[in-house]
N, CA, C and O atoms as CSV, one atom per row, in Angstrom:
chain,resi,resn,atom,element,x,y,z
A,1,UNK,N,N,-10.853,5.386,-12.513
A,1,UNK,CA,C,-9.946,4.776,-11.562
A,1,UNK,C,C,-8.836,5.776,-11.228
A,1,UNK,O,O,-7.692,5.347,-11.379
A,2,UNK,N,N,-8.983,7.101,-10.779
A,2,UNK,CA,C,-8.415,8.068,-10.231
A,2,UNK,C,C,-7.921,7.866,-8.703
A,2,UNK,O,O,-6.854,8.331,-8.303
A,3,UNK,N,N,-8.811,7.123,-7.893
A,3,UNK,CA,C,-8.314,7.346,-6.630
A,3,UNK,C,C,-7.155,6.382,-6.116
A,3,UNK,O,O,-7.155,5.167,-6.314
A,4,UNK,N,N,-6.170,7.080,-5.432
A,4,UNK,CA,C,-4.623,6.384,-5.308
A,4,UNK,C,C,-4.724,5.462,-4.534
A,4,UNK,O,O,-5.131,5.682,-3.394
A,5,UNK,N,N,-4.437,4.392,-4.879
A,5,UNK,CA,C,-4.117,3.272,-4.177
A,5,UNK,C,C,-2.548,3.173,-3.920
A,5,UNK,O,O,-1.706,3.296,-4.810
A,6,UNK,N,N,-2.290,2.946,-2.648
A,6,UNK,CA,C,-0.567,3.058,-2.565
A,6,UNK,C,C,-0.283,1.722,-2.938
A,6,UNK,O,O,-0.752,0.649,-2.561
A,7,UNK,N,N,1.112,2.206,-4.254
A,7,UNK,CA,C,1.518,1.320,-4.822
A,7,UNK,C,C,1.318,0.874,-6.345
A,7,UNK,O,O,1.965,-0.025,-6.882
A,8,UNK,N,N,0.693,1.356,-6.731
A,8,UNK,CA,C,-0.471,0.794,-7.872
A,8,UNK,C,C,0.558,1.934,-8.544
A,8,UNK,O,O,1.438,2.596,-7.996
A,9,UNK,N,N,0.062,1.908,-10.097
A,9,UNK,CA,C,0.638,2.540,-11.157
A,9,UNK,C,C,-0.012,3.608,-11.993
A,9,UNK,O,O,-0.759,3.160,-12.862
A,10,UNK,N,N,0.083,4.742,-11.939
A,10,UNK,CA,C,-1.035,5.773,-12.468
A,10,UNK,C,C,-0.613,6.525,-13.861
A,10,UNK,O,O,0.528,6.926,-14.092
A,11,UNK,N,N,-1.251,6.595,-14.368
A,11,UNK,CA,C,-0.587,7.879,-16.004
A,11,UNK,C,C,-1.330,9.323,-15.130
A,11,UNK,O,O,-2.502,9.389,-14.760
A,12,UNK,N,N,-0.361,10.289,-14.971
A,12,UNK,CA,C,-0.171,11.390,-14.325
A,12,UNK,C,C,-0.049,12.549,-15.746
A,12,UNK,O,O,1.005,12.465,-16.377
A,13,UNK,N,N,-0.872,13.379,-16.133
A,13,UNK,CA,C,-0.535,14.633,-16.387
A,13,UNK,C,C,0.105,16.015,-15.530
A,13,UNK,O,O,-0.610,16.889,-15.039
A,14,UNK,N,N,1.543,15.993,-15.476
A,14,UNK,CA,C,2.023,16.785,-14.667
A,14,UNK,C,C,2.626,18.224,-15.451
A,14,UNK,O,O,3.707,18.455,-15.991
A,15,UNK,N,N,1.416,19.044,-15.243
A,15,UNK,CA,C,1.760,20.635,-16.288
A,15,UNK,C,C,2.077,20.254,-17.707
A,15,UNK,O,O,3.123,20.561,-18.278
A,16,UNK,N,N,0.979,19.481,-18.294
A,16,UNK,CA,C,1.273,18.972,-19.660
A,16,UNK,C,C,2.001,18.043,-19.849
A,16,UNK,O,O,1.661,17.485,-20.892
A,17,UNK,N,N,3.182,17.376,-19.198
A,17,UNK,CA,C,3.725,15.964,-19.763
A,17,UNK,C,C,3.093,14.964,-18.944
A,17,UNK,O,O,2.976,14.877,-17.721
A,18,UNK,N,N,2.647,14.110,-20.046
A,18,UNK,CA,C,2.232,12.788,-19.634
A,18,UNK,C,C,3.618,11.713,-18.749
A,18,UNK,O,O,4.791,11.701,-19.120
A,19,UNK,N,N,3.185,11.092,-17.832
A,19,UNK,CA,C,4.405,10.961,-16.833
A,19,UNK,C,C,3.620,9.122,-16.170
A,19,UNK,O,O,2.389,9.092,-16.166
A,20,UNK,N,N,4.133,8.206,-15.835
A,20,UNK,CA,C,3.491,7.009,-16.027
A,20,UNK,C,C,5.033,6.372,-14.600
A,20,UNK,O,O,6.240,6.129,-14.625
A,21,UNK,N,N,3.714,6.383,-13.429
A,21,UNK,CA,C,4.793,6.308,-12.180
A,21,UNK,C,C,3.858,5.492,-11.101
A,21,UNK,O,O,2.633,5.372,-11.115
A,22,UNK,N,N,4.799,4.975,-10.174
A,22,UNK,CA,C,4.054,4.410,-9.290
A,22,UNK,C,C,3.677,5.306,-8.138
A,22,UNK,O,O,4.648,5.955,-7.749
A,23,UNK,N,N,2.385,5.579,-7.369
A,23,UNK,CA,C,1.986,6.742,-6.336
A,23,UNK,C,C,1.879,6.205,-5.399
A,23,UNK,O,O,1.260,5.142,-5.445
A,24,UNK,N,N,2.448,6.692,-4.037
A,24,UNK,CA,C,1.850,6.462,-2.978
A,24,UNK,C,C,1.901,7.691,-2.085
A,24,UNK,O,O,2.776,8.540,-2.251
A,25,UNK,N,N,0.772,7.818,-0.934
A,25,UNK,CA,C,0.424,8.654,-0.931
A,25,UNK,C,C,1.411,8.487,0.839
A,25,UNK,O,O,1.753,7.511,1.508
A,26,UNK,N,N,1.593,10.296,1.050
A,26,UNK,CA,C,2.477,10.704,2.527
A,26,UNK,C,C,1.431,11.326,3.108
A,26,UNK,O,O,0.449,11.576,2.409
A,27,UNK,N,N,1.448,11.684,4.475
A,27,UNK,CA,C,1.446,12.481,5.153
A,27,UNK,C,C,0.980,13.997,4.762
A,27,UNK,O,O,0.005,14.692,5.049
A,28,UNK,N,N,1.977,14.145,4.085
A,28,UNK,CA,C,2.036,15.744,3.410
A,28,UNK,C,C,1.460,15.934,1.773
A,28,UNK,O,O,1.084,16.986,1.256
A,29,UNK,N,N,1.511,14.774,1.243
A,29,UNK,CA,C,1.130,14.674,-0.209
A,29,UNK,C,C,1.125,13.595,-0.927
A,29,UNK,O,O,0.123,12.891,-0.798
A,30,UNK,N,N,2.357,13.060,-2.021
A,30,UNK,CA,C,2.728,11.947,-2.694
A,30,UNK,C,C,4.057,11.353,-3.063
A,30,UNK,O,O,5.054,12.062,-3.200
A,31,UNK,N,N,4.064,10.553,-3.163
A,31,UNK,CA,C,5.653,9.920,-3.835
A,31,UNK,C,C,5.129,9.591,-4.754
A,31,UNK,O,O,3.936,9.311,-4.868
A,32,UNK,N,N,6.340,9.570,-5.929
A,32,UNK,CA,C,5.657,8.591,-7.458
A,32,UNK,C,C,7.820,8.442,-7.729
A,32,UNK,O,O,8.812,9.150,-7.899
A,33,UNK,N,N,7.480,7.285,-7.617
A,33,UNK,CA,C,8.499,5.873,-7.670
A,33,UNK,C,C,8.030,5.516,-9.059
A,33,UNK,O,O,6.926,5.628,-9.591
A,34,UNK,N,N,9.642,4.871,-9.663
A,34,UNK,CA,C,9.871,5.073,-11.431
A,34,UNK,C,C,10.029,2.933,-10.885
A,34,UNK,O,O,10.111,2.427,-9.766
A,35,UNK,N,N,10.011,2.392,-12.042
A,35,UNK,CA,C,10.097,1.016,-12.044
A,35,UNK,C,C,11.496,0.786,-12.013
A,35,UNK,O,O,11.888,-0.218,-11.419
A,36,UNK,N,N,12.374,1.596,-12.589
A,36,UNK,CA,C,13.795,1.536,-12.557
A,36,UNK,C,C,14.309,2.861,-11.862
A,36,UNK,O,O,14.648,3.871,-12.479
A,37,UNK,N,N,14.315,2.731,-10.689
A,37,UNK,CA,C,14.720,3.626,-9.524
A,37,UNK,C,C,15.588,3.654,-9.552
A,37,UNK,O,O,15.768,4.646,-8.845
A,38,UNK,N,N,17.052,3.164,-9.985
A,38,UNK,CA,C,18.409,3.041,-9.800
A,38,UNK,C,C,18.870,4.589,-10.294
A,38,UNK,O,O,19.601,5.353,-9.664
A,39,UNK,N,N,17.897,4.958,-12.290
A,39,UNK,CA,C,17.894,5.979,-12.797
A,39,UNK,C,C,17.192,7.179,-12.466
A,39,UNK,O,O,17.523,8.364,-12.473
A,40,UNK,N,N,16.146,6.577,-12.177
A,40,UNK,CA,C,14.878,7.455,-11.663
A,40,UNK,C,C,14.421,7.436,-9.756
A,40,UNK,O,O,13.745,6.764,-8.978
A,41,UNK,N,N,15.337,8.681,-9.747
A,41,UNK,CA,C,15.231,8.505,-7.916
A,41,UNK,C,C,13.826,8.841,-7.518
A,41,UNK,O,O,13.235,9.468,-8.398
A,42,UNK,N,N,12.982,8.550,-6.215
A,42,UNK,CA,C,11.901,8.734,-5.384
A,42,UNK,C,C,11.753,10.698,-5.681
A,42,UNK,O,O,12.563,11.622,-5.600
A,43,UNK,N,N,9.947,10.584,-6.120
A,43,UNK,CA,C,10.093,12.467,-6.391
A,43,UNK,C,C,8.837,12.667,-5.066
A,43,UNK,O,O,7.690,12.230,-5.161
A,44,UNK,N,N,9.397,13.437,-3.844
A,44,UNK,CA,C,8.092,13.334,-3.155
A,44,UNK,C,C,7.403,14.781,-3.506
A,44,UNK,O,O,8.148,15.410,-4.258
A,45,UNK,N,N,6.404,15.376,-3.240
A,45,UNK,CA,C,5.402,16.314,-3.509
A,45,UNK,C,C,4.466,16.669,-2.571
A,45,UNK,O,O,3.774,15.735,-2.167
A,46,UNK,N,N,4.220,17.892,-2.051
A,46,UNK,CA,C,3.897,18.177,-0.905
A,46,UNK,C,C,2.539,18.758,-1.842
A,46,UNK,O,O,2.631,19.042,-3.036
A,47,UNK,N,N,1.326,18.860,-1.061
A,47,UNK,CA,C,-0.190,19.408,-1.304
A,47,UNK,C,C,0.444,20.535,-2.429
A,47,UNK,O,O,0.411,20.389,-3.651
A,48,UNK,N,N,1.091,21.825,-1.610
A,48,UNK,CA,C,0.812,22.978,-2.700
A,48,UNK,C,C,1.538,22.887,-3.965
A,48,UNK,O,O,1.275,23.571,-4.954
A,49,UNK,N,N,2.451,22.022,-3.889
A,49,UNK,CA,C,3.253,21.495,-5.553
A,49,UNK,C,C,2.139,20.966,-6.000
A,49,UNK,O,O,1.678,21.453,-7.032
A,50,UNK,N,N,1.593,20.111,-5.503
A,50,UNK,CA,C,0.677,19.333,-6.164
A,50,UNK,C,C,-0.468,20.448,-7.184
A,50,UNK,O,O,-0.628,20.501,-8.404
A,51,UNK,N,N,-1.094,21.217,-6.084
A,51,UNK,CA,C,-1.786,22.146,-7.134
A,51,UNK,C,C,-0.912,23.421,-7.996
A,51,UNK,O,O,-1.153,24.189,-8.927
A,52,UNK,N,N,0.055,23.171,-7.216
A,52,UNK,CA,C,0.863,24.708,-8.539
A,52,UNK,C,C,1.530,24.171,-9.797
A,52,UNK,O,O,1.592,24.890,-10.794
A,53,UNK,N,N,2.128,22.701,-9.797
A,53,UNK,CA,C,2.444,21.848,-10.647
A,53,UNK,C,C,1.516,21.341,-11.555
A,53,UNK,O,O,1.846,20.785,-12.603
A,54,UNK,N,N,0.232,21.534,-11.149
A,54,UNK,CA,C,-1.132,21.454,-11.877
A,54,UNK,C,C,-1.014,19.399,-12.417
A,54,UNK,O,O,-0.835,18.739,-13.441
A,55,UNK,N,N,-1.256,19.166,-10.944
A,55,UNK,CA,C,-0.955,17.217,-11.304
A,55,UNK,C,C,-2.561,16.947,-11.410
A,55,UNK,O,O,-3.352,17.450,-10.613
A,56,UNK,N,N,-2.957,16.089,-12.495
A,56,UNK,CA,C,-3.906,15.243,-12.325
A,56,UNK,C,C,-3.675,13.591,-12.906
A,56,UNK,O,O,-3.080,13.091,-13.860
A,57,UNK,N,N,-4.332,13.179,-11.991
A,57,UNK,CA,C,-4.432,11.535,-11.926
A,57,UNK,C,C,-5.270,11.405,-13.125
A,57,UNK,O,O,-6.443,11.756,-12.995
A,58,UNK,N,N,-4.810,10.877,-14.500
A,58,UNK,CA,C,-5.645,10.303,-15.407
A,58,UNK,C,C,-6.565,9.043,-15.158
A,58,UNK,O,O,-7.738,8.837,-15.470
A,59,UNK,N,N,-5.668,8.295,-14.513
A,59,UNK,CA,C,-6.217,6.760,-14.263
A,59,UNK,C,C,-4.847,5.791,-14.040
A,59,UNK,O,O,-3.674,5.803,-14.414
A,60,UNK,N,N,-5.651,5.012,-13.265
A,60,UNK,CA,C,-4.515,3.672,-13.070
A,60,UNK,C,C,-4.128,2.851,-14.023
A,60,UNK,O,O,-5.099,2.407,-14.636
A,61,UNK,N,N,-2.985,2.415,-14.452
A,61,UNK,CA,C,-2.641,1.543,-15.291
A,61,UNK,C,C,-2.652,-0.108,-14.943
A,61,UNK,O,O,-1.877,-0.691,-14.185
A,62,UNK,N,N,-3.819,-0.715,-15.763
A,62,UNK,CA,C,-3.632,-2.318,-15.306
A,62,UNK,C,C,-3.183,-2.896,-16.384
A,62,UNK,O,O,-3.244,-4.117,-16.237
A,63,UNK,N,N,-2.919,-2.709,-17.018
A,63,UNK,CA,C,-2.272,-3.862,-17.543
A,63,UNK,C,C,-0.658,-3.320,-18.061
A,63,UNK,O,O,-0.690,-2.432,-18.914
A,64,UNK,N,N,0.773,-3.801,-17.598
A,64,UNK,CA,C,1.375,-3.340,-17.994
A,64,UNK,C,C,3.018,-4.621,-18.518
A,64,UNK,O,O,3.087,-5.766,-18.069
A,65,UNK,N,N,3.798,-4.186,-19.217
A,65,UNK,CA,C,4.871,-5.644,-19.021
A,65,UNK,C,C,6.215,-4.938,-19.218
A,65,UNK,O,O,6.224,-3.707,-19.205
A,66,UNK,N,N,7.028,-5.427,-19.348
A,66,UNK,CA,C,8.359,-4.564,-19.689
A,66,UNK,C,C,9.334,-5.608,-20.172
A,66,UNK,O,O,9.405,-6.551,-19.385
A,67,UNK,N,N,10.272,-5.741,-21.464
A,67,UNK,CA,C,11.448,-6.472,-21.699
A,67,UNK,C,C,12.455,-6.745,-20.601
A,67,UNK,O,O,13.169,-6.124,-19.814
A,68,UNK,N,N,12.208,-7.762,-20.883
A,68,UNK,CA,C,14.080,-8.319,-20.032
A,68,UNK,C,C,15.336,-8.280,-20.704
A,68,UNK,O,O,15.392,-8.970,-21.722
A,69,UNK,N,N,16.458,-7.579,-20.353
A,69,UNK,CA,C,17.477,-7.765,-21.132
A,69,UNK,C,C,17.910,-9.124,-21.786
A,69,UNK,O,O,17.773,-10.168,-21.148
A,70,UNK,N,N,18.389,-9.121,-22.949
A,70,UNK,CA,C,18.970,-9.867,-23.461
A,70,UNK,C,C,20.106,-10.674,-22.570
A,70,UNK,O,O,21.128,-10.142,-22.135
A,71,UNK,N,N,19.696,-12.201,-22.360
A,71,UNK,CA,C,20.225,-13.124,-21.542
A,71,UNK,C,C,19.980,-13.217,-19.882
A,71,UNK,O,O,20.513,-13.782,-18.927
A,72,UNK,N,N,18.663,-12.175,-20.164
A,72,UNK,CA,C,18.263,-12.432,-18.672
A,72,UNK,C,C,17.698,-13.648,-17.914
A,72,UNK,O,O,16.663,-13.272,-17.363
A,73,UNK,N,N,17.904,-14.762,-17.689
A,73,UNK,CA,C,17.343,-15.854,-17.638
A,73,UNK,C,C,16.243,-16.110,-16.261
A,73,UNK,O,O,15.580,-17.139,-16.132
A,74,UNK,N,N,16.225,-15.180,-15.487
A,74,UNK,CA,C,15.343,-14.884,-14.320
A,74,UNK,C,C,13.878,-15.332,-14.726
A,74,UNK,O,O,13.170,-14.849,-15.610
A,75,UNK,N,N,13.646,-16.205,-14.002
A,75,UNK,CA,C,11.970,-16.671,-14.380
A,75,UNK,C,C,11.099,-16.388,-12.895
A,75,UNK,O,O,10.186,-17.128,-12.528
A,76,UNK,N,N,11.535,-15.262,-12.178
A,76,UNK,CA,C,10.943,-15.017,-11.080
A,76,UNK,C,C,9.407,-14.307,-11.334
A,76,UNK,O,O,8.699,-14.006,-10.372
């Protein structure tokens, strides 16, 4: 399950660190969007980063969950 679906969630080997982001694909290359974007700003990537950065798509991540802060009462 390598091929990008925009939007979807991929585990990325990027030049040896394992890196776990959401992809969607541009024009020119990719975006990979963090779940908490506030910290983690939009990284876009043009074709030749892509191969000099040496990125490969491990696979898509399905099943995933994340904690809610303490007293988060949001049941959305």
């Amino acid at each position: 399950m390598t091929r990008i679906v925009d939007g979807e969630m991929y585990a990325i080997d990027h030049n040896g660190l394992l890196r776990i982001k959401f992809v969607e694909k541009t024009p020119s290359g990719i975006t990979l969007k963090s779940f908490n974007s506030k910290e983690y700003p939009d990284e876009d990537y043009d074709f030749d980063k892509i191969i000099s950065q040496r990125f490969v798509i491990l696979g898509r991540i399905f099943w995933w969950s994340y904690i809610r802060p303490l007293g988060s009462r949001s049941m959305a």
